[in-house]
N, C-alpha and C positions, 0 to 999 in steps of 0.2 A: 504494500500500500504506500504511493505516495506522502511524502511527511503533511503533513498539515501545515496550513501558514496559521501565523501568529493572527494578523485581520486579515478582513476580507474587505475585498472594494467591489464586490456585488452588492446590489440592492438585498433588503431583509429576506424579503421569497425566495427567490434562487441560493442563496446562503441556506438558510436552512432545509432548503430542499436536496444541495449538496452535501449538506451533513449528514442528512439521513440518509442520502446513497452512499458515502463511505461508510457509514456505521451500519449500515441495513436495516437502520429502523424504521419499523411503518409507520404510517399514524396511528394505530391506532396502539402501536409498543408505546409510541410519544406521547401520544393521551394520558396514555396509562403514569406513563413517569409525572405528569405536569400538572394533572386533574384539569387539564382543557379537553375539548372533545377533539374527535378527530375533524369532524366537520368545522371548527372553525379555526385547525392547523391547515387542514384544505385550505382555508380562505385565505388564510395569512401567506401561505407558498404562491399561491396564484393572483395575488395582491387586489382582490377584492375584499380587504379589511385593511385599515391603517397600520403604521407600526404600533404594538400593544407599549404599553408604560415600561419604565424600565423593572417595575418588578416583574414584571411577563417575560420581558426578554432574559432579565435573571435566572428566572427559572426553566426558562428553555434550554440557556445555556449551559444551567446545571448537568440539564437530562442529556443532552448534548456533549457533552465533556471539555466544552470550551469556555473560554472568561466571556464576560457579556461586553469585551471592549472587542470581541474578532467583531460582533456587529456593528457595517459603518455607522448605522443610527443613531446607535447608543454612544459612540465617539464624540455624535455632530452634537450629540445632547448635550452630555460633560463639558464639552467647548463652551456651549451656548451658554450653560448655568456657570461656568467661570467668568468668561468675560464679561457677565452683567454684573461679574462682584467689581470691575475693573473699567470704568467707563474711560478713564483717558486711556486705554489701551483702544478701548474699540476707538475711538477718535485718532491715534495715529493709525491702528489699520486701519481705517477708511479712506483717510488722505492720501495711503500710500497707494492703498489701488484704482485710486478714483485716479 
């Protein structure tokens, strides 16, 4: 088996849709680890559901065997709740990219 990367730069769906083909878990093994259904792990893969809170992703990730930072979401999250502790930061990013 290919090693695993640390993150992934696929969208939430395809990312865990990946995991569960290297790990061979179905949904409904993943249900079973997460107490969500499998019908709205369906949803989440095939992104007819938003991304779930970071505690959903937490626990995905547990069942998963991965940190909840491999998902890019949960990264863009963390950024976004730091920076707003830090406003002259976002104001030199934004200078710089504008």
């Amino acid at each position: 088996m290919p090693r695993r990367r640390k993150f992934s730069d696929e969208p939430f769906g395809p990312t865990i849709e990946r995991l569960m083909t290297e790990s061979g878990t179905t949904y409904r093994a993943l249900a079973s680890r997460t107490a969500l259904s499998a019908g709205y792990l369906n949803h989440l893969v095939h992104g007819n559901r938003p991304v779930p809170s970071n505690d959903v992703v937490e626990t995905l990730a547990r069942a998963l065997e991965v940190e909840p930072e491999h998902f890019r979401e949960y990264r863009l999250r963390t950024i976004t709740e730091r920076l707003e502790q830090m406003p002259e930061l976002i104001d030199r990013l934004y200078r710089r990219l504008s």
